[in-house]
C-alpha positions as CSV (number, residue, x, y, z in Angstrom):
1,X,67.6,82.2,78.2
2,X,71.2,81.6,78.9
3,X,73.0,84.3,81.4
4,X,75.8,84.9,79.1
5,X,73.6,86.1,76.6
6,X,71.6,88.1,79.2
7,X,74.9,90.1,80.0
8,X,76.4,90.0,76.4
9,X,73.2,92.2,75.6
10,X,73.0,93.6,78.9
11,X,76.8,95.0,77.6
12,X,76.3,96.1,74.5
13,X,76.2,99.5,74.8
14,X,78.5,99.7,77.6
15,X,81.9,97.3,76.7
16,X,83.6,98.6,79.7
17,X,81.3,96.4,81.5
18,X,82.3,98.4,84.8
19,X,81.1,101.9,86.4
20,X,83.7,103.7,84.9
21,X,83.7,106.2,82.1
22,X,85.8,106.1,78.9
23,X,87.8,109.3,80.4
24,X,88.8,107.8,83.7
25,X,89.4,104.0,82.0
26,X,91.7,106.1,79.8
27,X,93.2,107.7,82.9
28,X,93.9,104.7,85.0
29,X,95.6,102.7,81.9
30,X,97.8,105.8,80.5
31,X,99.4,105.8,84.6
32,X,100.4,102.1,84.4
33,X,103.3,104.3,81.8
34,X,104.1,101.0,79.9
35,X,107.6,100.4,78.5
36,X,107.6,98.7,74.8
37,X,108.0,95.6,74.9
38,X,105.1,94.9,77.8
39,X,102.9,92.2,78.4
40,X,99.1,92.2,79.3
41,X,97.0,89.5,80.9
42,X,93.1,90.6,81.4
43,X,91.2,88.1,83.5
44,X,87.3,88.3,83.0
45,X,88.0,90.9,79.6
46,X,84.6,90.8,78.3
47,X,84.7,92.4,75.4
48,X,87.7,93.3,75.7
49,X,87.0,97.2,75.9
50,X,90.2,97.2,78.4
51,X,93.0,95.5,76.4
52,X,92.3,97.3,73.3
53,X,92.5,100.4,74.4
54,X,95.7,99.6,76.3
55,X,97.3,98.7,73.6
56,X,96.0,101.4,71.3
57,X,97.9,103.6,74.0
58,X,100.5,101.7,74.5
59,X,102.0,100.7,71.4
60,X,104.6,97.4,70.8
61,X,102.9,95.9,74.1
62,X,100.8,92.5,73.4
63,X,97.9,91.3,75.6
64,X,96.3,87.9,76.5
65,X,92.0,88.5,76.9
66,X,90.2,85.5,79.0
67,X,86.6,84.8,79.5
68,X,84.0,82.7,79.6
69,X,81.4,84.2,77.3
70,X,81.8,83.6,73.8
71,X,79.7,86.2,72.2
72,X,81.9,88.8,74.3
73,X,84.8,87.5,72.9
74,X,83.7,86.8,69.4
75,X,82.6,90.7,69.8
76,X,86.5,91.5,71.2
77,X,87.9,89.8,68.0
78,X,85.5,92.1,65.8
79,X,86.9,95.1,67.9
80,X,90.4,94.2,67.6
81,X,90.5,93.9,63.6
82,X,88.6,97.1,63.4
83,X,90.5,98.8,65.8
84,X,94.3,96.9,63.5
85,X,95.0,95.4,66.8
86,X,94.2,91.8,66.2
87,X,97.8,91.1,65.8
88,X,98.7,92.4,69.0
89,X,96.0,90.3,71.2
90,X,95.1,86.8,71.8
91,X,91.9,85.9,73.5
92,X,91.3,82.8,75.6
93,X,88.0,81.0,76.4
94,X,88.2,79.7,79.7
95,X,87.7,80.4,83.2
96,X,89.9,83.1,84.6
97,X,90.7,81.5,87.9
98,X,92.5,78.1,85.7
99,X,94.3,79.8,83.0
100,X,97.1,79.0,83.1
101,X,100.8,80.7,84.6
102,X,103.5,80.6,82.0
103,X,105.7,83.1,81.1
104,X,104.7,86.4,83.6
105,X,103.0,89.7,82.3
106,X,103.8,92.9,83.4
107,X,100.5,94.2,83.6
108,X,97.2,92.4,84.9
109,X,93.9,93.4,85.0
110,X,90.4,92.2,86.6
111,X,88.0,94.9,86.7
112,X,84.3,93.6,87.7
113,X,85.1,90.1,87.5
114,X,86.7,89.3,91.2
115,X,83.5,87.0,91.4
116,X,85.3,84.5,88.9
117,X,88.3,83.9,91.7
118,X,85.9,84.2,94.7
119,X,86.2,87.7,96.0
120,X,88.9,90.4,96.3
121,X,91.6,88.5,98.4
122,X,91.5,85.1,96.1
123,X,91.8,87.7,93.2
124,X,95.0,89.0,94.1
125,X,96.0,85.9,94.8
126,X,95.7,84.7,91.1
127,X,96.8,87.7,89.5
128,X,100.0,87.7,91.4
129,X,100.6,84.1,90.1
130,X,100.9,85.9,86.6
131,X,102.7,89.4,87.4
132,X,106.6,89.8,87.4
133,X,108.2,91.3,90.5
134,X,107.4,94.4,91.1
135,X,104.7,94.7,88.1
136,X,101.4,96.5,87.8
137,X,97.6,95.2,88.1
138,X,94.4,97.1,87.5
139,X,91.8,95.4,89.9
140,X,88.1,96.5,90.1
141,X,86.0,96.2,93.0
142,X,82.7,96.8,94.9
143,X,82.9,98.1,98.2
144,X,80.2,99.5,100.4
145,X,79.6,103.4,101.0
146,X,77.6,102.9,103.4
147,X,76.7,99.8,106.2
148,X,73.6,97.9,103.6
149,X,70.4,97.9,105.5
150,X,69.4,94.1,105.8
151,X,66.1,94.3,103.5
152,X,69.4,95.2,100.7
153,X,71.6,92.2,101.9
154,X,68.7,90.0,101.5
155,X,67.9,91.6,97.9
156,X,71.5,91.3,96.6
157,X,71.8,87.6,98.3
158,X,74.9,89.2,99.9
159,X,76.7,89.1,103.5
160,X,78.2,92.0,105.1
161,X,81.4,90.8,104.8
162,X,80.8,90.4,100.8
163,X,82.5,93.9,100.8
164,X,84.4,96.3,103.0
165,X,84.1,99.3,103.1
166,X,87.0,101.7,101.2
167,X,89.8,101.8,103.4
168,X,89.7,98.1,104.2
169,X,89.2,97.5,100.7
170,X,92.6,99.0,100.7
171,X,93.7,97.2,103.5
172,X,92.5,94.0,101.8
173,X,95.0,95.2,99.0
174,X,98.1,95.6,100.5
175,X,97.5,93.1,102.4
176,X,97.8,91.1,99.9
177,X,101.5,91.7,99.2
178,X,100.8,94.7,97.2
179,X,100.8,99.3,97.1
180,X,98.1,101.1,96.1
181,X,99.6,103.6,93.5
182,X,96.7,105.1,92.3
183,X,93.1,104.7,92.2
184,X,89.6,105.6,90.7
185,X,86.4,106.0,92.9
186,X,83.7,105.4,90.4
187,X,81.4,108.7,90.8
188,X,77.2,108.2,90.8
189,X,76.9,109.5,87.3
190,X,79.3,106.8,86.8
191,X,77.3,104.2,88.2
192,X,74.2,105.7,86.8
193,X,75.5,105.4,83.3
194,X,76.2,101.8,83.6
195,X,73.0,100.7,85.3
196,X,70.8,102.9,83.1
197,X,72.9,101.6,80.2
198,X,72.5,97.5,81.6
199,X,68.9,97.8,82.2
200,X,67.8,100.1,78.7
201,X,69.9,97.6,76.5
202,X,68.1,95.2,77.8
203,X,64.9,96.4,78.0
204,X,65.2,97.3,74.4
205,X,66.0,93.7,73.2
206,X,63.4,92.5,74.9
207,X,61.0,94.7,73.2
208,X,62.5,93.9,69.9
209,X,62.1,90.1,70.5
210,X,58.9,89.2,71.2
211,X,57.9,85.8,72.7
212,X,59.8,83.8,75.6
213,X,63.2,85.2,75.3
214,X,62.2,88.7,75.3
215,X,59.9,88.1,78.4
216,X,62.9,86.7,79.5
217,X,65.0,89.5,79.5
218,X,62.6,91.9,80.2
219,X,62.5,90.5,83.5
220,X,65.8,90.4,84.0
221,X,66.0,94.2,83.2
222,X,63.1,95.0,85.7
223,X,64.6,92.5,88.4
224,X,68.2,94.1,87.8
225,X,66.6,97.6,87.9
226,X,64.7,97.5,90.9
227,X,67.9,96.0,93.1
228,X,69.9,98.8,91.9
229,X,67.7,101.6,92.1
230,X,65.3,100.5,95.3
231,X,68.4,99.2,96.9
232,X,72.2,99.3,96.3
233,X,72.4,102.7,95.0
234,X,74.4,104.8,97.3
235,X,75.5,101.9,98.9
236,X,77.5,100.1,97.0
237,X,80.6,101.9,95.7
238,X,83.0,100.8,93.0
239,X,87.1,101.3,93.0
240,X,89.5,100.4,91.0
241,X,92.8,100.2,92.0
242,X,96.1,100.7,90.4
243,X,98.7,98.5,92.5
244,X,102.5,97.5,91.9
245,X,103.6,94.1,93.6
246,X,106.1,94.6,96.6
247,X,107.9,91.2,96.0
């Protein structure tokens, strides 16, 4: 069964496709204070749960959605006729990492999908490459809450050094060239809601589809479960970060 597919259902109840609610997603876009006029580049959109309801608050901006997956895009396009925003939005299949810089946005976003440039630092690095001087990102990322025990680490497939921990995941930041402006620490119910909401959608699929694709993602929903709650909740922590460019 192809991955994509495994997270496009994974998703489906939860198109924020991050451990963080509707209120604080809400929170964190209506501070970036968008002039008319704006443009928004979202790298690793998903569904695109971000960009439409950026624009929805911000009206007289445009955006620019990219992904890989097809069925979360072809479920963004839905979202943005239903929502009279499709003329206001232009969605990309391609790999975050090469689209490419043209004219620069004035806000970009990557929330849960620094894994497309390579990690944190690599992320910055390419959304910089699209943001004016002195414009805004929204960047999403793990971090650890407390030092993983090694029987985690070896669960996850993840090094140490895969995260920091929250201050030198803001170090990593502003190292980067940037200021941290404002910021979200996702909270456990947070993380709870999106976990129970990855695994259940799943799990429900799979017992709606009988046969070897439901097996399939069946255990994909046990596999994912039993990492998160046996092992990295607790541990790892989410953040997203508003941040303005100091160039």
């Amino acid at each position: 069964m192809d991955r994509q597919l495994i997270s496009a259902i994974a998703h489906s109840d939860h198109p924020i496709a991050a451990p963080v609610s509707e209120v604080h997603l809400e929170r964190l876009l209506t501070r970036t204070r968008l002039p008319a006029g704006s443009r928004v580049l979202d790298l690793g959109c998903g569904e695109a749960a971000w960009t439409l309801r950026a624009l929805e608050l911000h009206p007289d901006v445009t955006a620019d959605g990219v992904d890989i997956c097809a069925l979360a895009l072809a479920a963004a396009a839905k979202d943005a006729e239903a929502r009279g925003l499709s003329d206001r939005v232009r969605l990309h299949e391609t790999p975050a990492a090469d689209f490419p810089v043209a004219e620069p946005y004035d806000l970009v976003l990557c929330v849960g999908a620094t894994h497309a440039f390579g990690g944190l630092a690599a992320t910055l690095d390419g959304v910089r490459r699209h943001l004016r001087p002195g414009g805004l990102a929204l960047v999403g990322e793990g971090f650890w809450e407390r030092t993983p025990a090694p029987e985690t680490l070896a669960r996850l497939g993840a090094a140490p050094d895969d995260y920091a921990d929250l201050p030198g995941t803001v170090a990593i930041a502003e190292g980067a060239g940037f200021r941290v402006v404002y910021g979200h620490t996702s909270e456990l119910s947070e993380w709870d809601e999106y976990e129970w909401s990855w695994t259940g959608s799943l799990a429900r699929w799979a017992l709606e589809h009988p046969g070897p694709d439901g097996e399939t993602a069946m255990a994909a929903a046990l596999d994912h479960r039993d990492m998160w709650l046996n092992h990295y909740r607790g541990v790892l922590g989410f953040v997203t970060f508003l941040l303005r460019g100091t160039g």
